[in-house]
C-alpha positions as CSV (number, residue, x, y, z in Angstrom):
1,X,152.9,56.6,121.4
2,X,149.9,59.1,120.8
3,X,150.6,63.0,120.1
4,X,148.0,65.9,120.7
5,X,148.2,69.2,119.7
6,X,147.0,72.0,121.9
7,X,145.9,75.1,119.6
8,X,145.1,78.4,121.1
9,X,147.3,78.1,124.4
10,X,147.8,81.6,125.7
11,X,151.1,83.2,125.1
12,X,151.5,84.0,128.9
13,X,151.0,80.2,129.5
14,X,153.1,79.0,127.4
15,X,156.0,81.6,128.8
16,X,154.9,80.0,132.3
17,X,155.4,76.2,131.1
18,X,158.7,77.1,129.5
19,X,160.3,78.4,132.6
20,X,158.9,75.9,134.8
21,X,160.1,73.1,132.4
22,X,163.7,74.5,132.6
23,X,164.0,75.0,136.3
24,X,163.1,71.3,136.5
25,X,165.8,70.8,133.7
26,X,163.0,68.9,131.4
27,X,161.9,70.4,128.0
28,X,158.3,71.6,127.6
29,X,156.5,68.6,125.9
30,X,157.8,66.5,129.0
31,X,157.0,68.9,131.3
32,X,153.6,69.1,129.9
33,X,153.4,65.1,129.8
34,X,154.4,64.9,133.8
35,X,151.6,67.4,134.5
36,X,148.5,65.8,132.7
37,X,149.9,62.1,134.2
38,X,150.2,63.6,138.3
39,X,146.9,65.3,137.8
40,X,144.9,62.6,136.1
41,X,146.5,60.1,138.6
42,X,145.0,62.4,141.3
43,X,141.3,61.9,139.8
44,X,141.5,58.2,139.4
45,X,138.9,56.2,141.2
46,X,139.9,53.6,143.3
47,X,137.4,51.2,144.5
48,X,133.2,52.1,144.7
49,X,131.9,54.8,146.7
50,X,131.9,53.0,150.0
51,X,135.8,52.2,149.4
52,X,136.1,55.9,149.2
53,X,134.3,56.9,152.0
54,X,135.9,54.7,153.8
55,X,139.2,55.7,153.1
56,X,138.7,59.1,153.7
57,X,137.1,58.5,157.3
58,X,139.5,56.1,158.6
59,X,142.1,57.9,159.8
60,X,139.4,59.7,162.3
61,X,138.3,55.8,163.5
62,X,135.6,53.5,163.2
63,X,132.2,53.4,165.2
64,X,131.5,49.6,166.3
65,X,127.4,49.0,166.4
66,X,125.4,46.7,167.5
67,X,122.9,45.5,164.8
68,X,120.1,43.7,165.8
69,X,119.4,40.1,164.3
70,X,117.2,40.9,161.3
71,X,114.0,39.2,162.0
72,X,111.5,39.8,159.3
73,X,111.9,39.9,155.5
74,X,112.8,43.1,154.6
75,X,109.8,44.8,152.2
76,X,109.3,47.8,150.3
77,X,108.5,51.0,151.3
78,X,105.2,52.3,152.0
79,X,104.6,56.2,151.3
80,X,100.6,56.2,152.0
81,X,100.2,57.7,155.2
């Protein structure tokens, strides 16, 4: 297992961590431990960007369109005019 040492942590911090740590009957360093792994758990990625966005709008329901057939070749852009 990897250690890290955090220098410069406020005093009033600290204080704050300690008494948070004992109300949940854990001791600082594991306190400490369980809140970098929930809040880096919150910012994992899961899936690419559509996954995401679809994930985030399903719950409000999906739109069903009607492509057309695509007919021609599709070609780049043309920004003269």
């Amino acid at each position: 297992m990897a250690s890290i040492t955090i220098r410069n942590l406020d005093d009033e911090l600290k204080a704050q961590l300690r008494v948070v740590a004992a109300g949940h009957g854990r001791s600082m360093e594991e306190k400490a431990r369980v809140i970098l792994r929930q809040t880096l758990a919150r910012h994992q990625k899961h899936g690419g960007l559509g996954s995401r966005i679809h994930s985030r709008f399903a719950a409000v329901g999906g739109a069903d369109l009607d492509l057309p057939a695509r007919q021609d070749k599709a070609r780049a852009a043309s920004f003269d005019g």
